[in-house]
C-alpha positions in Angstrom: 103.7 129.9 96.1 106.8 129.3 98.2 107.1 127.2 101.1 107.3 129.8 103.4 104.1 131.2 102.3 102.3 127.6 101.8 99.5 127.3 104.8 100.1 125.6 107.9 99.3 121.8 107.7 100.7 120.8 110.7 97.5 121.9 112.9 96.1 121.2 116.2 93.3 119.7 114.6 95.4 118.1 112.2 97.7 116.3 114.2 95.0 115.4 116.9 92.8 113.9 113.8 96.1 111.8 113.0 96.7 110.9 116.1 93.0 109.7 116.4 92.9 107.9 113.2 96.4 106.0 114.1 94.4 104.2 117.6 91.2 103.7 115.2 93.9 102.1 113.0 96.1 100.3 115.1 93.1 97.9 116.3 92.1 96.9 112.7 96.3 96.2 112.6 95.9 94.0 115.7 92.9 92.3 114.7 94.2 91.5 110.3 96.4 88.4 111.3 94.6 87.4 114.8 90.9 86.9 113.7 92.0 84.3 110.5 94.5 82.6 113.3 91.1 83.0 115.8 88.4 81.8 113.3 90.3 78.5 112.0 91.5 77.4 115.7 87.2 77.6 116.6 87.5 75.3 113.6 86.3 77.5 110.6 87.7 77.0 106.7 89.7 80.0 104.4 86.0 80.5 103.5 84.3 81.7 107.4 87.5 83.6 107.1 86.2 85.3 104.2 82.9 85.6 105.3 83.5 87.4 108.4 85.9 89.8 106.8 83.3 90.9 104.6 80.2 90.9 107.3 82.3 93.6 108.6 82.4 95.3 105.4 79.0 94.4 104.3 77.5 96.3 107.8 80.1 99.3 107.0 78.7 99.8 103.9 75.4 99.6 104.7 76.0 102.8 107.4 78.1 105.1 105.2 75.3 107.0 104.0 73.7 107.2 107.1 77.2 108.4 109.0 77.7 110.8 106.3 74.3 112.8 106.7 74.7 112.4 110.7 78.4 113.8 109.6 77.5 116.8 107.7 73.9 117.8 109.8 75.7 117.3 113.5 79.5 116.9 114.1 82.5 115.5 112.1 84.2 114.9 115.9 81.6 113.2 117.4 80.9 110.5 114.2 84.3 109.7 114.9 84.2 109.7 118.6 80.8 107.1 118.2 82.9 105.0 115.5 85.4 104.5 118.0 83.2 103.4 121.2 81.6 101.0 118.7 84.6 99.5 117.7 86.0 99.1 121.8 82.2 98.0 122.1 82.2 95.1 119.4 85.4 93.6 120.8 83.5 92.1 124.0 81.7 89.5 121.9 84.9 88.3 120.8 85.7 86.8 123.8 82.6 84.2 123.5 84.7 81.5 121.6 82.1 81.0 119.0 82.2 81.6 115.6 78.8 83.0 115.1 79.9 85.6 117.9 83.0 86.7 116.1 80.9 87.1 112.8 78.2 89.5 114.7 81.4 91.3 116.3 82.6 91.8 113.3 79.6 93.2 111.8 79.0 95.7 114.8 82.9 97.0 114.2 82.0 97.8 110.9 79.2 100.4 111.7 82.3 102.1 114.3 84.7 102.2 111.3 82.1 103.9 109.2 82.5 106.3 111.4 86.0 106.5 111.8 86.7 106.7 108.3 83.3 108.9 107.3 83.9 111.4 109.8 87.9 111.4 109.5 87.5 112.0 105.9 84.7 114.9 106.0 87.4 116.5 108.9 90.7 115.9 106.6 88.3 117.6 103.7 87.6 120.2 105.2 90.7 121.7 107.3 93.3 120.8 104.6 94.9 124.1 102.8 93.7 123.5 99.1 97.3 123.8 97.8 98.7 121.1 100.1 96.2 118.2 100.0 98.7 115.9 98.5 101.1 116.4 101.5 97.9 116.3 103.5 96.2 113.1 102.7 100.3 111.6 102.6 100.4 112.4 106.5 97.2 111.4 106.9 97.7 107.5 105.5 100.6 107.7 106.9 99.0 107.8 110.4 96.7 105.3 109.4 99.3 102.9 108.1 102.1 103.7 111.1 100.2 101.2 113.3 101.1 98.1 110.8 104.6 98.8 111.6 104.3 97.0 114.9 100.8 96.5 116.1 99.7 92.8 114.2 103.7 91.9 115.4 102.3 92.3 118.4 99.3 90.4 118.1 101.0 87.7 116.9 103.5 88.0 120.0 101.2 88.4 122.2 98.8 85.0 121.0 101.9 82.9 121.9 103.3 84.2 124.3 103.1 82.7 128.0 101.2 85.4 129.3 98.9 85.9 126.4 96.1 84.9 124.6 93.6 86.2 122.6 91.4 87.4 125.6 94.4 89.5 126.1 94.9 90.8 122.5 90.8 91.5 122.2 91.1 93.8 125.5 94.2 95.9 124.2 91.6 96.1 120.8 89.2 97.6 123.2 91.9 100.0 125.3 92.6 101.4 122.1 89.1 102.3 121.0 88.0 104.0 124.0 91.6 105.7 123.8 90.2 107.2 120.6 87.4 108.7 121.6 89.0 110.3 124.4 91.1 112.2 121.8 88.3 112.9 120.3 86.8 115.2 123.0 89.9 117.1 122.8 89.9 117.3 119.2 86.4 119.0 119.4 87.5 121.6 121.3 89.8 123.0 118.9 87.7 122.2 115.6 86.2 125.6 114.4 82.3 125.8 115.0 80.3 125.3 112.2 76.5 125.4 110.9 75.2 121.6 109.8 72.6 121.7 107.6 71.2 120.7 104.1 72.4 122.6 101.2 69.4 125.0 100.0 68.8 122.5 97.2 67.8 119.9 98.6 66.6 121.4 102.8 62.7 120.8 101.5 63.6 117.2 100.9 62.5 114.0 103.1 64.8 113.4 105.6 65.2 109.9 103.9 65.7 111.5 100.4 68.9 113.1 101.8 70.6 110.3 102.5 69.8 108.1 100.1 70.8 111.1 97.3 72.8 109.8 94.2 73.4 113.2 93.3 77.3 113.0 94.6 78.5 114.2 91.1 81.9 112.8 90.6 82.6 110.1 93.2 82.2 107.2 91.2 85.5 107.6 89.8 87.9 107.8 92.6 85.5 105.4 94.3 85.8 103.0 91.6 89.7 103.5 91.7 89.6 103.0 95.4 87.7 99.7 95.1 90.1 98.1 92.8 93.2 99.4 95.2 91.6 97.6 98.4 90.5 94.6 96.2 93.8 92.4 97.1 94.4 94.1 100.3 92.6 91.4 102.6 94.8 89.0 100.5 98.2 90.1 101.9 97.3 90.9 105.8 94.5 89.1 107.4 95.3 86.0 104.5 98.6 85.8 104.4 99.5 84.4 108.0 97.4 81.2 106.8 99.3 81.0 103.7 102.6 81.4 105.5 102.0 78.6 108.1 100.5 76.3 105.0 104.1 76.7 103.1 106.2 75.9 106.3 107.4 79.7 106.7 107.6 81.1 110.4 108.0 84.5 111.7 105.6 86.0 109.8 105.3 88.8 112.0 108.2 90.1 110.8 106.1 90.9 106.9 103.5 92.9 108.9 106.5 95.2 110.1 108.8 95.7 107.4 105.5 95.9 105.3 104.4 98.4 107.7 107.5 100.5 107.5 107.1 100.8 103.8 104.0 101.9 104.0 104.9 104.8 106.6 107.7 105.9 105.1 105.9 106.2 101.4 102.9 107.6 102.0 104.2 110.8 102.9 106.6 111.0 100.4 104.4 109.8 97.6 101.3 112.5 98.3 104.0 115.0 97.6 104.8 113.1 94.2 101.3 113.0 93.6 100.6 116.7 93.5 103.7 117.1 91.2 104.1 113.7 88.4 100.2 114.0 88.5 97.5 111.6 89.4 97.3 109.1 86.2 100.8 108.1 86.5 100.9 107.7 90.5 97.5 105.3 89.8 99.5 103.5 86.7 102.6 102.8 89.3 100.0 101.7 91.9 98.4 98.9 90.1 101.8 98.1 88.7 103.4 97.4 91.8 100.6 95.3 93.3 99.9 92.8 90.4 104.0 92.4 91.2 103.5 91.8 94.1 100.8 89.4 93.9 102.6 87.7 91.0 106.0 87.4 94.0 104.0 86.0 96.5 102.9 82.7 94.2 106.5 81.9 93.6 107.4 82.5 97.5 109.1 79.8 99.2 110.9 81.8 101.8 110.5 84.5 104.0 112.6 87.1 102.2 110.3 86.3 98.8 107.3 87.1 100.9 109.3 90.3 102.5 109.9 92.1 99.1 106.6 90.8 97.8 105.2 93.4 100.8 107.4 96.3 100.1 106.2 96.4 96.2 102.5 95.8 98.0 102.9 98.8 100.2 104.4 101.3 98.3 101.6 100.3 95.4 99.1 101.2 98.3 100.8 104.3 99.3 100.4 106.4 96.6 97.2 104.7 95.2 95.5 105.5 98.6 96.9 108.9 98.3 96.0 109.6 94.4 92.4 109.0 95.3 92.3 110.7 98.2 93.2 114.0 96.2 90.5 113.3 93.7 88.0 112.9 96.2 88.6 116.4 98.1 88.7 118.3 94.8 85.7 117.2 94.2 83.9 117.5 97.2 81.6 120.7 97.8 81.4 122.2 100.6 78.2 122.0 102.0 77.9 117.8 101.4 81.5 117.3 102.4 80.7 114.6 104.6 78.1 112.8 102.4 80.6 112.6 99.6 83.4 111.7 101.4 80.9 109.2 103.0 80.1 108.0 99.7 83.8 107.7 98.5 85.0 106.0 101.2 82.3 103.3 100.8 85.2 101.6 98.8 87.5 100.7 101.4 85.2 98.6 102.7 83.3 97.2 99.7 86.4 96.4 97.9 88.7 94.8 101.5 84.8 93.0 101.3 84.5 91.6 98.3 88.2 91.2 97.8 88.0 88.9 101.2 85.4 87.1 99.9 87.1 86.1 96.7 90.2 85.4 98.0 88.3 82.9 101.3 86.6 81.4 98.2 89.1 80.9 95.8 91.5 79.1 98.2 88.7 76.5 99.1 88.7 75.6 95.3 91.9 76.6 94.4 94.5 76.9 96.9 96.6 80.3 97.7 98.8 80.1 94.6 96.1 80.3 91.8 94.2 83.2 93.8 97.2 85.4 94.2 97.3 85.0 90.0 93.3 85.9 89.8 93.7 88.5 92.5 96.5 90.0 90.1 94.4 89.7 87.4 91.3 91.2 88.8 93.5 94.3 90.5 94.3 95.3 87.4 91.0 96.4 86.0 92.1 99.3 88.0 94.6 100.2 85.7 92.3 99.8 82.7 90.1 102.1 84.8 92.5 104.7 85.2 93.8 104.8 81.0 90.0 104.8 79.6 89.4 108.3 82.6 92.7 109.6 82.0 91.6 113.2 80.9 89.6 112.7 84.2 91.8 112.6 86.3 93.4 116.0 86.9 
């Protein structure tokens, strides 16, 4: 097929559903480096750190399969819409300077970014043109990603400046959300019409039965790839302004944006290499690149050390997030599009999780250095992953 004949990609839908997911997006960016900075000045260790990162993902998890149903019986548009409002909704806890408020906030936002991502997922699956779901889910991260161009620079700014604060970082959080779901109404309007229900198979089964189904043939594989490409990722945003300020290195907001550029410039670019060097060698060079980059970062003793350690991060990311995107929508049937992309993108947070909870733990008992080795080591069980299922894969 020739480009001019390819299908349109660039959509109404489609560039509204960017456009939504980069404001979901951009208050996770603000929010990476200021609740560590947030958590350890209302006098909580590395490990609260930890444990609130991954109360948001625990809660997110728990949703998923719940979003995912509500996705495919009712409407793709509004899950997101009601991610978002959760997620401006959460925020107003945060400004009780407690620490047991900030963990219950962040549990509440991860219910809203089930939504975000289950419902954003279910729409990408469903209006991308079959032969251009490479390019698709590139533009796609790419929106998601453009935010951590300038967004936690900002947040950082903005905590030090003389006009700012954190009161005044947690209500731009909330602008942003409610901003969101105002696209989302529009985005409804041009969305297609469809019929939500059950698949024949399984309409005569409890409503319970349904969501709970482990009949999702094939996502355990790209979810599995997915969990080991988010498993270091808490590690070098929401981490790595404490391990910056404990090795003497300021101006750390200046990793989050050339980290950030990286990321948006690759992620287009890579989803196009996907569909053509193929989906096993895109996954070998992105678990290559971030044990690198891990590896960088414990011999980092200045800022331009730390710098490239975040470009080999973010183009690792880049076309890891994009490879298992692509394995995910060809695999995803029609008719349960949004429980299995629900299902899949279960990862994101189970891995950022469990990868924040390791990494809050380890630096109690180890310090940064030695968990940037064991993060490296762990991240690449995902290249093991990807050479025993490499037959899988296409």
């Amino acid at each position: 097929m020739t480009a001019a004949n390819l299908p349109s990609l660039w959509t109404s839908t489609f560039t509204l559903l960017c456009i939504v997911q980069s404001l979901g997006y951009a208050q996770q960016a603000m929010l990476n480096p200021t609740i560590p900075l947030y958590i350890t000045q209302l006098g909580g260790s590395p490990f609260v750190v930890g444990l609130a990162i991954s109360s948001f993902a625990a809660t997110s998890v728990i949703a998923r399969p719940f979003i995912g149903y509500w996705s495919d019986r009712w409407s793709e548009c509004g899950v997101l819409a009601f991610g978002l409002l959760v997620l401006a909704a959460s925020m107003l806890l945060c400004f009780f300077p407690f620490v047991s408020m900030v963990l219950l906030a962040n549990a509440l936002r991860g219910i809203g970014w089930a939504g975000v991502n289950a419902g954003g997922y279910a729409l990408l699956a469903r209006i991308a043109p079959a032969s251009r779901r490479g390019e698709a889910s590139g533009y796609y991260s790419g929106a998601q990603s453009t935010p951590t161009v300038l967004f936690p620079a900002v947040a950082l700014w903005l905590l030090h400046a003389p006009f700012g604060g954190y009161n005044l970082v947690f209500t731009i959080m909330i602008a942003l959300g409610l901003a969101g779901a105002g696209v989302c109404y529009f985005m409804s309007r041009q969305v297609p019409t469809v019929e939500h229900q059950a698949e024949s198979k399984s309409a005569s089964l409890p409503w319970w039965r349904q969501i709970f189904s482990v009949a999702e043939q094939g996502v355990l594989l790209p979810a599995a790839l997915m969990f080991c490409n988010q498993l270091s990722f808490p590690a070098t945003t929401s981490f790595i302004v404490l391990y910056a300020r404990e090795i003497g290195i300021d101006a750390i907001g200046s990793y989050f944006v050339v980290s950030g550029i990286t990321s948006v410039l690759a992620r287009p670019l890579l989803g196009r290499v996907c569909d053509r060097i193929g989906i096993g060698y895109s996954l070998v060079a992105t678990f290559t690149l971030q044990s690198l980059a891990l590896i960088l970062l414990v011999a980092a003793s200045n800022l331009a050390t730390i710098l490239c350690a975040g470009v080999l991060y973010m183009l690792g990311m880049a076309i890891g997030g994009s490879a298992t995107l692509i394995i995910a929508m060809k695999r995803a049937t029609p008719e349960r599009r949004g429980r299995f992309m629900a299902s899949f993108s279960i990862a994101y947070p189970l891995g950022y999780g469990v990868g924040a909870f390791i990494t809050g733990s380890a630096v109690d008992m180890v310090g940064y250095a030695w968990t940037y080795v064991l993060l490296a080591v762990l991240g690449s069980s995902g290249l093991a992953l990807t050479i025993l299922n490499w037959r899988k894969l296409e």
